[in-house]
N, C-alpha and C positions, 0 to 999 in steps of 0.2 A: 458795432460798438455795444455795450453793456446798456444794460436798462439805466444803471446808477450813472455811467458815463454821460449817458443820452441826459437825464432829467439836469445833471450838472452841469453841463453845456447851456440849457436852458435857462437854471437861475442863475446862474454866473455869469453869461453873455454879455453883462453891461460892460463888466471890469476889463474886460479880455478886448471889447472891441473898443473902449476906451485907449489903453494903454496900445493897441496895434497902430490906431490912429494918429496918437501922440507921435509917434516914432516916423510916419509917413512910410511906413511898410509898401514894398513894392513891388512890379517886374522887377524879376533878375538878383533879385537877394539871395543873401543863403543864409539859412536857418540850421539850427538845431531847437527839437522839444526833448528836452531831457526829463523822462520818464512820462515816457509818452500817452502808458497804459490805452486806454480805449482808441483812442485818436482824434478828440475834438478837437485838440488845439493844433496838431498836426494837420488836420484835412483844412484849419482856419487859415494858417499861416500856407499852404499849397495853393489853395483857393486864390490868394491874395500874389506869392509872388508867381504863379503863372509857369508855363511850360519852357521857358527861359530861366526860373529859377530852380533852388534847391533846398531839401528840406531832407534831414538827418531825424527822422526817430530814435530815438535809444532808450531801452528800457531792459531792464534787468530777466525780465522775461518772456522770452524767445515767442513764443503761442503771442502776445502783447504785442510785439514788434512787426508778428508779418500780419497782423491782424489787422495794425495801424496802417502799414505800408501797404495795403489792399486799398484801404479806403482813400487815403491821399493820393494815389499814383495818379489816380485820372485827372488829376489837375496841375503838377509840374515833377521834376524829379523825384524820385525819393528813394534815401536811400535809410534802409534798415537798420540797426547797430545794436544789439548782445552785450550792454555796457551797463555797470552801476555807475549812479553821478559822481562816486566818488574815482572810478578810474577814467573817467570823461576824456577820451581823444579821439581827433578827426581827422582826416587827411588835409585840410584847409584847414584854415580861418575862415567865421562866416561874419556875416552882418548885425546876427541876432542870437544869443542863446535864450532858450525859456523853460521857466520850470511853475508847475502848481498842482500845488494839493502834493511837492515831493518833498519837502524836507521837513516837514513833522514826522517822517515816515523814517528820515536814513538817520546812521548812527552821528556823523556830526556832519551839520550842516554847513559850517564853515567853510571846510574841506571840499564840497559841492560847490557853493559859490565862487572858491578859488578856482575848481577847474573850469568853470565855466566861464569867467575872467579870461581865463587863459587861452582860451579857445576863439574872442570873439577877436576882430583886426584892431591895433590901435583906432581911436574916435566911436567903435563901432559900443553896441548896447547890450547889457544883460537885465532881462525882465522876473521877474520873482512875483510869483501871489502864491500868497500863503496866510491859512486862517488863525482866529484867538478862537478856539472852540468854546472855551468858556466862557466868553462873552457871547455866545447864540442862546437863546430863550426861546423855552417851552410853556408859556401861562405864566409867564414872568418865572419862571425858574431856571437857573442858570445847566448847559448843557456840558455832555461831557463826552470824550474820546479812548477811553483806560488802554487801547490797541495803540495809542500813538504814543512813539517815542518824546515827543516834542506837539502836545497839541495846542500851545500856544505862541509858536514860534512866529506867525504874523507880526507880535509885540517887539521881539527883536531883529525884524526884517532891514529895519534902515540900519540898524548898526552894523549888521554882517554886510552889507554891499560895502559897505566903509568899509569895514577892517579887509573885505577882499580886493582892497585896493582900489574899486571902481568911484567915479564920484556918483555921486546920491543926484539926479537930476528931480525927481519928480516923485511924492510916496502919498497914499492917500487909501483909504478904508471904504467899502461899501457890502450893506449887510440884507439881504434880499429878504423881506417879511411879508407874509402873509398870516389871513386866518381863513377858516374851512376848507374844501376841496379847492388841491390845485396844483401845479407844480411844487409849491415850496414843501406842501404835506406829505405829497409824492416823495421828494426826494428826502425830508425828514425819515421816513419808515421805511426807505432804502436802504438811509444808511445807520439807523438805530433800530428798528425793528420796531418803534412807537410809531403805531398812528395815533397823529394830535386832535384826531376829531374836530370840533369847533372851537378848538383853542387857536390863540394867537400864537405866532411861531413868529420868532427873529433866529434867519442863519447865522451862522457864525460870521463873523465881517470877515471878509477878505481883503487882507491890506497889498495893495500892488504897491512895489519899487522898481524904480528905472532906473537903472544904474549906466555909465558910462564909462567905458575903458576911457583913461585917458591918452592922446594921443601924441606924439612925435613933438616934441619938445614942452607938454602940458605941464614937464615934473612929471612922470609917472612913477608911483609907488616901486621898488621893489619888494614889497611884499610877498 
């Protein structure tokens, strides 16, 4: 995995093993990471459902995909996939799609959420973290992303899991701060190219939603 993968793994771990546990993630599930890049969340969700389970990397670029399926294999299935989130298909239904830090990045995210909707079994979950970049703070100044399409897309995160049909079970924010040496500064001038020195740093929050397909007589959306 990447230096910047690695450190964001690190300061983002609360949210990630929050929202896994909500779900009672298990043997035997199947997964998809939708845009998998490095493979933290890939080797998280292997780790978890076990050599009885399965897990679907898919990321848009190929060098990204076997890179990830290198590091998760030693822990349960995995299977590699050459997909943008917007053409997102599996040969299954699984238990679980997940996406973070992907749809600031693609051209609409809706579209994304829909196919990953589509993909998981009726009752089963779609997880989304995604940040407000402008609300992360450098010495009380507000931060920025000018490469993202969408850098504050975290703010409309519960609404897109609505509109894609899923119902909204669970949404909440968490914003990783530090000041001087440490990871947070680390991954600050990873990913801006600022070291903050001894200033105070707030990450960007990352807002997770848990969304649920609904299932077999719930009323499900045809959206």
């Amino acid at each position: 995995m990447s230096e910047l993968t690695g450190l964001r793994d690190d300061v983002y771990r609360r949210p990630l093993a929050t929202a896994l546990d909500r779900l009672g993630l298990g043997a035997r599930w199947r997964c998809v990471d939708v845009g998998a890049g490095g493979g933290d969340v890939s080797v998280a969700l292997a780790e978890m459902v076990g050599r009885d389970g399965r897990v679907y990397a898919v990321d848009s670029d190929p060098l990204a995909r076997d890179e990830v399926a290198r590091a998760a294999a030693a822990h349960a299935q995995v299977i590699a996939l050459t997909q943008a989130g917007e053409d997102l298909s599996l040969p299954e239904q699984v238990d679980l799609a997940f996406c973070r830090f992907l749809l600031l990045h693609v051209h609409d995210p809706i579209v994304v959420v829909r196919q990953m909707a589509s993909v998981v079994k009726p009752g089963a979950w779609v997880v989304a973290q995604e940040p407000i970049t402008s609300a992360g703070r450098i010495d009380g100044l507000p931060m920025s992303m000018p490469e993202a399409r969408h850098p504050d897309i975290g703010a409309l995160l519960p609404a897109l899991v609505r509109q894609a049909g899923l119902e909204v079970i669970d949404a909440w924010a968490e914003a990783p701060a530090g000041v001087g040496p440490g990871p947070v500064a680390q991954y600050l001038e990873s990913l801006t190219g600022i070291d903050p020195g001894d200033e105070p740093v707030v990450l960007p929050p990352l807002v997770t939603v848990i969304g649920r397909r609904p299932a077999a007589g719930d009323g499900e959306s045809s959206q």
